[in-house]
VEXTI-86491 format. One record per residue: residue number from 1; y, x negated, z negated of N, C-alpha, C in turn. Coordinates in Angstrom, 3 decimals, decimal comma. Atoms other than C-alpha are relative to their C-alpha. Layout:
# VEXTI-86491
NUM/Y/X/Z/Y/X/Z/Y/X/Z $
...
END
This chain:
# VEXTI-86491
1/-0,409/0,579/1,263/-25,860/-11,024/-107,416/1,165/0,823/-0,528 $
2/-1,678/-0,579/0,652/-23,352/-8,946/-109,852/0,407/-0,732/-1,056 $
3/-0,512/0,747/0,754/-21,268/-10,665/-111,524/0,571/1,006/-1,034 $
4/-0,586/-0,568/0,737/-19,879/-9,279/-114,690/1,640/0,070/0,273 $
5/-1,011/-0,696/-0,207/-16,212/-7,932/-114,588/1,184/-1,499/-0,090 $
6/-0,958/1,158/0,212/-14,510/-11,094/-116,227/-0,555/-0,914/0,578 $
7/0,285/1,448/-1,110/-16,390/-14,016/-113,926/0,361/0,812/1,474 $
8/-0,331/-0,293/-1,240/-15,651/-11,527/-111,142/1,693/-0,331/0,439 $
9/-1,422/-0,026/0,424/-11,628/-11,866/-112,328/0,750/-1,692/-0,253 $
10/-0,251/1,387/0,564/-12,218/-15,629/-113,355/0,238/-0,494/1,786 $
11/0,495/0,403/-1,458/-13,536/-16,115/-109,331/1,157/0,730/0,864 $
12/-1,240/-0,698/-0,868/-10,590/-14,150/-107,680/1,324/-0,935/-0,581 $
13/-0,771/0,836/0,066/-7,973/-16,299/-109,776/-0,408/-1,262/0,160 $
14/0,372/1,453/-0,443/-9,805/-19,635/-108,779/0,768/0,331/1,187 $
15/-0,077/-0,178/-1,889/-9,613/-18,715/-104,997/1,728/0,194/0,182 $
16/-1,433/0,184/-0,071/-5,997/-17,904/-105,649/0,969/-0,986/-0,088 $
17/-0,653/1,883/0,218/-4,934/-21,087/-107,242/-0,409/-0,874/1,115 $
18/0,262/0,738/-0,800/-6,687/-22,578/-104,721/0,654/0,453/1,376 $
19/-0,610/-0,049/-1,530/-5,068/-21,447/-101,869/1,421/0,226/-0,288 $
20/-1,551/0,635/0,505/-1,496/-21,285/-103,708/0,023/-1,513/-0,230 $
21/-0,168/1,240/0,166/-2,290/-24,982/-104,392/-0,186/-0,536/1,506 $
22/-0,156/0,492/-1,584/-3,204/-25,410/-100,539/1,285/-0,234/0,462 $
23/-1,508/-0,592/-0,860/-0,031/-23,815/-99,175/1,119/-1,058/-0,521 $
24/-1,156/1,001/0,998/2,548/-25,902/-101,995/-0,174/-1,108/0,850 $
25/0,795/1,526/-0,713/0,398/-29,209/-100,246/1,063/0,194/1,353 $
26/-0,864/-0,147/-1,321/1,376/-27,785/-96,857/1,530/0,085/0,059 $
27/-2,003/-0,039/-0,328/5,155/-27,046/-97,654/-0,087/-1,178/-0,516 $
28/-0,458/0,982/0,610/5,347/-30,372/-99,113/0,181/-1,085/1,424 $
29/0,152/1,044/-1,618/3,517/-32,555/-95,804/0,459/0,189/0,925 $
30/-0,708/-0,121/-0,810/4,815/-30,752/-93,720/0,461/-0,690/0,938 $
31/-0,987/0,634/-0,418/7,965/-31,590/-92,946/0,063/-1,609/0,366 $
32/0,411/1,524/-0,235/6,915/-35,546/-93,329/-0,765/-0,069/0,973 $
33/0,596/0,315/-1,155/4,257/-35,244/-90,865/0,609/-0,011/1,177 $
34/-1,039/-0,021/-1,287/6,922/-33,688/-88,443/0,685/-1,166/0,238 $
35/-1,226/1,256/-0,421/9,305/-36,625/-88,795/-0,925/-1,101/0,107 $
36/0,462/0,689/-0,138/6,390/-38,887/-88,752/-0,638/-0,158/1,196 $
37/0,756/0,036/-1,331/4,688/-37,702/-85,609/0,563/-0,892/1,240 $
38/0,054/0,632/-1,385/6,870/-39,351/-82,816/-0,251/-1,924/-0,187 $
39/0,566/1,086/0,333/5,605/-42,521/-84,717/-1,077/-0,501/0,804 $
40/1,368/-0,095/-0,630/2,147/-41,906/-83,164/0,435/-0,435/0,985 $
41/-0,332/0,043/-1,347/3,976/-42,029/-79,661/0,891/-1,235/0,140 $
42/-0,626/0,891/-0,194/5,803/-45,211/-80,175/1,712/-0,019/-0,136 $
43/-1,205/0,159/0,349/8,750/-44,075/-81,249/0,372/0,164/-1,467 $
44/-0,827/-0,040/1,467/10,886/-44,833/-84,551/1,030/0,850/0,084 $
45/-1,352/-0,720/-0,236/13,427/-42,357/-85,348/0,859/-0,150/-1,212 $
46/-0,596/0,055/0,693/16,043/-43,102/-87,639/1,531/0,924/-0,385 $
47/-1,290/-0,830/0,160/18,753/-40,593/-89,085/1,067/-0,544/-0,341 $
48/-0,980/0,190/1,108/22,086/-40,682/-89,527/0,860/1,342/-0,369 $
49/-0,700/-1,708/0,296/23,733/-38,054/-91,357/1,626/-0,316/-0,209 $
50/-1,679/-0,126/-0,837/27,105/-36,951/-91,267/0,915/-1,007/-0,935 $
51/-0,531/1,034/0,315/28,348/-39,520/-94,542/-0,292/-1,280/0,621 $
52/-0,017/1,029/-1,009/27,054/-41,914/-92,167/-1,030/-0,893/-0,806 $
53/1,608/0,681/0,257/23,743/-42,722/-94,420/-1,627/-0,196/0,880 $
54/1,237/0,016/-1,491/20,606/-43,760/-92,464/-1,382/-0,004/-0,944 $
55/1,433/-0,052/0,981/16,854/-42,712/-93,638/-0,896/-0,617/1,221 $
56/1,321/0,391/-0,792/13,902/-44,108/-91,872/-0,982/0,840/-0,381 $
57/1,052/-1,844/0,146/11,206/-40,670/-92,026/1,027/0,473/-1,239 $
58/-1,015/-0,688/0,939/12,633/-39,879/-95,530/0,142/-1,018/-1,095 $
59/-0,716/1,245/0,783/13,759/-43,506/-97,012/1,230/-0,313/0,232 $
60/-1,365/0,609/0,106/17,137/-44,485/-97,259/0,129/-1,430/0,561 $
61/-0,175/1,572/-0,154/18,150/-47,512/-95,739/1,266/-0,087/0,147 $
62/-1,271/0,474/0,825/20,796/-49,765/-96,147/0,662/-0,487/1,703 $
63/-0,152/0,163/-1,244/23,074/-50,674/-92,509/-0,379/-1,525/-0,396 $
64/0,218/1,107/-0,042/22,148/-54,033/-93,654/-1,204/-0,622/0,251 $
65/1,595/0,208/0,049/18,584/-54,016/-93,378/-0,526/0,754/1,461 $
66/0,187/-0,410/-1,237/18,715/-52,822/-89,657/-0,586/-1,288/1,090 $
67/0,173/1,422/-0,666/18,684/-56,205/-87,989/-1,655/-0,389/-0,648 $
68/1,475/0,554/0,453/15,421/-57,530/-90,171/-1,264/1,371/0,713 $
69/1,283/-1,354/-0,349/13,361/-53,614/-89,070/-0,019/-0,266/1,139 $
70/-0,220/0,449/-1,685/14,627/-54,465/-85,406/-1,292/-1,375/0,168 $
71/0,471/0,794/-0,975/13,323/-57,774/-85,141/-1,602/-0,007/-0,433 $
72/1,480/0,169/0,198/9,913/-56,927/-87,359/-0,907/1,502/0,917 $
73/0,560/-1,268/-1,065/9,468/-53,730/-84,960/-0,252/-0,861/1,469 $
74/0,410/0,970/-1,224/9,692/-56,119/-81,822/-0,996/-0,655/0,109 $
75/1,356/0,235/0,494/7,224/-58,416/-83,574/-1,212/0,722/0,377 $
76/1,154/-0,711/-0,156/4,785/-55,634/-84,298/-0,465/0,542/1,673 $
77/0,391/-0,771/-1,145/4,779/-53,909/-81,161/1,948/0,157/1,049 $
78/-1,053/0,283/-0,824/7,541/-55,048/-78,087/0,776/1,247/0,795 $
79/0,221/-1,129/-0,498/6,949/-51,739/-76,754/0,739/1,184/-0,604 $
80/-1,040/-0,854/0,723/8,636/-49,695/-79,471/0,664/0,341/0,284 $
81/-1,695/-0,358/-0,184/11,471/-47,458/-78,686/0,459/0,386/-1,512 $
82/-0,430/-0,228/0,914/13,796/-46,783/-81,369/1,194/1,568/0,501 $
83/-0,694/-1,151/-0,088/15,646/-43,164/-81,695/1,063/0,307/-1,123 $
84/-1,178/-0,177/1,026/19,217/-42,672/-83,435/0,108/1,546/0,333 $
85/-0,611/-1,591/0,222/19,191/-38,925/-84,719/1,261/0,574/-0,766 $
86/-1,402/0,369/0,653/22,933/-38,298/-85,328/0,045/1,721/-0,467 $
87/-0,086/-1,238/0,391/23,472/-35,087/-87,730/1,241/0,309/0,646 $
88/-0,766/-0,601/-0,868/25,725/-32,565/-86,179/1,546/-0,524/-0,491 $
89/-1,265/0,804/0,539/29,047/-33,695/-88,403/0,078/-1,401/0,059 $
90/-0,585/1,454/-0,034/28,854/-37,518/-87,855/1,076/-0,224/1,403 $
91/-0,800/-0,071/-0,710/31,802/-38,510/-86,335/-0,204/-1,496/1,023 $
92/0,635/0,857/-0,982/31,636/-40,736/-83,223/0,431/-1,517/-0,726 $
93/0,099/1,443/0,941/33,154/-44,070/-85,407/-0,951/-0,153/-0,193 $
94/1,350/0,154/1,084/30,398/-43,595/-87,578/-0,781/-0,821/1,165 $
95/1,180/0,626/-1,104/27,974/-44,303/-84,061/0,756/-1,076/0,291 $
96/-0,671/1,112/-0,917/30,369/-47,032/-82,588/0,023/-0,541/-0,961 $
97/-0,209/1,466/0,798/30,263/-49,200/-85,881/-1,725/-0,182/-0,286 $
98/1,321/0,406/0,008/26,039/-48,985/-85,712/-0,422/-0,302/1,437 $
99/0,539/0,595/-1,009/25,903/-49,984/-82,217/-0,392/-1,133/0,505 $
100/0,595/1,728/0,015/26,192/-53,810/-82,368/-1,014/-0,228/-0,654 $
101/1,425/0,523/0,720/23,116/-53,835/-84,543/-1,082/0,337/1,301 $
102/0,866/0,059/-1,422/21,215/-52,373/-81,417/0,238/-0,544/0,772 $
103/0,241/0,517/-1,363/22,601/-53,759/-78,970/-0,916/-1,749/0,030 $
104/0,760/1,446/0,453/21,343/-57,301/-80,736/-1,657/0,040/0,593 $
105/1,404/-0,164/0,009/17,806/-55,761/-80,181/-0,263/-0,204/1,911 $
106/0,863/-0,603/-0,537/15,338/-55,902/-77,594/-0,808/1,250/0,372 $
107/0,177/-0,970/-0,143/14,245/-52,952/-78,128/0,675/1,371/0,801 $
108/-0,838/-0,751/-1,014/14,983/-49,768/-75,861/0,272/1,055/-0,843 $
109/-0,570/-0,521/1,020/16,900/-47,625/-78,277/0,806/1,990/1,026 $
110/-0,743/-1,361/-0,193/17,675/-43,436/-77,696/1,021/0,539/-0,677 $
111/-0,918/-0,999/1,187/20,550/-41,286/-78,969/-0,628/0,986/0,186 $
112/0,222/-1,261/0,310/19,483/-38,362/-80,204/1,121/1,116/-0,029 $
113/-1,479/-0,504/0,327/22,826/-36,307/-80,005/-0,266/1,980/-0,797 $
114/1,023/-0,355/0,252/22,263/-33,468/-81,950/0,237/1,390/1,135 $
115/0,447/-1,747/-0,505/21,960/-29,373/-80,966/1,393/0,096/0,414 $
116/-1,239/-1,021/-0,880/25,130/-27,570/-78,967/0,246/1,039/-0,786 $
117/-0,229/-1,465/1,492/26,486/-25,008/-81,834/1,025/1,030/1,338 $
118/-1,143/-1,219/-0,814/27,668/-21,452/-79,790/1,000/0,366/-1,363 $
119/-0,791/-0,842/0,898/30,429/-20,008/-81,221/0,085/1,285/-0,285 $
END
């Protein structure tokens, strides 16, 4: 089959868009699938970053709305661990004024502490 010059030109920028529109997809999910995966395995991981805000994958939550996720994670599944990923600048206050909300829990709760920076 020959295609004329301009459907040969039309068919090379399809295939392009289409696989520049793949790739965009992939940098987008990415990263969400990563923070979503140790979901699969029973674990929740919740950030806190160094102003001492907390996301659940990549939602914001409020320290007030910790206690209600605790006791509807127990609910769902007793089994749940929960994982505190602390960005490298949060200062240890910051962790010692979110600890009485876990310790309230049932749940078996990890620190995440983060990476060891060389100098």
């Amino acid at each position: 089959m020959n295609l004329p010059l301009a459907q040969r030109r039309a068919l090379g920028c399809s295939v392009v868009s289409f696989c520049l529109t793949l790739g965009a997809t992939a940098v987008l999910l990415l990263p969400q699938w990563r923070q979503q995966r140790p979901a699969t395995e029973g674990v929740i991981v919740i950030h806190l970053a160094a102003d001492g805000g907390l996301r659940l994958w990549n939602q914001p939550i409020e320290r007030s709305m910790i206690p209600a996720l605790l006791a509807r994670l127990n609910r769902l599944d007793p089994d749940t661990r929960l994982r505190l990923s602390l960005a490298p600048q949060v200062s240890w206050g910051v962790v010692q004024d979110l600890i009485p909300f876990f310790d309230s829990s049932s749940l078996d709760v990890d620190l995440q502490l983060p990476a060891a920076t060389r100098s």
